[in-house]
C-alpha positions in Angstrom: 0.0 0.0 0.0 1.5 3.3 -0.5 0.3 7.1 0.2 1.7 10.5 -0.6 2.7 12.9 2.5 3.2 16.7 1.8 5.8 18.4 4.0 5.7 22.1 4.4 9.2 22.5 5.0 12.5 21.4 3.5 12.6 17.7 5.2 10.9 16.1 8.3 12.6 14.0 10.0 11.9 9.9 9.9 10.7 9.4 13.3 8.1 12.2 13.2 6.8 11.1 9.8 6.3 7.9 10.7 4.3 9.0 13.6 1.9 11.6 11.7 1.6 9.2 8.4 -0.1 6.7 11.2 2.7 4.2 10.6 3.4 4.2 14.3 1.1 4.7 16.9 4.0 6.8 18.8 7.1 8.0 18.7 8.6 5.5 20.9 7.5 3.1 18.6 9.5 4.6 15.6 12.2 4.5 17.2 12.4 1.2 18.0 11.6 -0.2 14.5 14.1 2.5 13.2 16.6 0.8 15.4 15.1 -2.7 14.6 16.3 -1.9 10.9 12.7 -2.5 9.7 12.7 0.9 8.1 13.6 1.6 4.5 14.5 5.1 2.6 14.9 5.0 -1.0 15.2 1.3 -0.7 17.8 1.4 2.0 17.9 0.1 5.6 17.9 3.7 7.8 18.8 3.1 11.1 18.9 7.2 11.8 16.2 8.1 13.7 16.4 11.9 13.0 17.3 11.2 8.9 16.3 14.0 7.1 13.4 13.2 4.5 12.9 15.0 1.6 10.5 15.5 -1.0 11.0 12.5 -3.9 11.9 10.1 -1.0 10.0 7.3 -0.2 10.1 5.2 3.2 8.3 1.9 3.5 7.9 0.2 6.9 6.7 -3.5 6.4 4.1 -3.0 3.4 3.4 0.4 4.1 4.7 3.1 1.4 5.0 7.0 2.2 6.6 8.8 -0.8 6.7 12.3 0.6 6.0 15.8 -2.3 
C-alpha cells in the first residue's frame, strides 16, 4: 500500500513522519523499528532516527509506502 505525504518545509525528520503518516502509533515506537532496521528510505535500511526526509523520497515500513512531495 502506499500514500503520498506533503511536508511544508524542506525535510521532516523519519521518526516524526512515521508517527503523523499513522505508521506508528508513537514516537517511541518509531524508534524502536528504526533501530530494529525494519525501516527503508529509498530502498535502503535507515537506522537514523532523525534522517532528514525530503520531497521525492520514499520510506516503506513492512508493506506500508509513504513517498513524501
Amino acid at each position: 500500500m502506499q500514500t503520498t505525504f506533503k511536508i511544508e518545509g524542506e525535510y521532516i525528520e523519519l521518526v516524526k513522519l512515521l508517527k503523523i503518516t499513522g505508521l506508528c502509533d508513537t514516537g517511541g515506537m518509531a524508534k524502536i523499528v528504526t533501530a530494529e532496521g525494519r525501516i527503508s528510505v529509498d530502498g535502503h535500511t535507515e537506522l537514523r532516527k532523525r534522517c532528514k526526509i525530503r520531497r521525492g523520497q520514499v520510506v516503506v515500513f513492512d508493506d506500508h509506502a509513504v513517498e513524501v512531495v
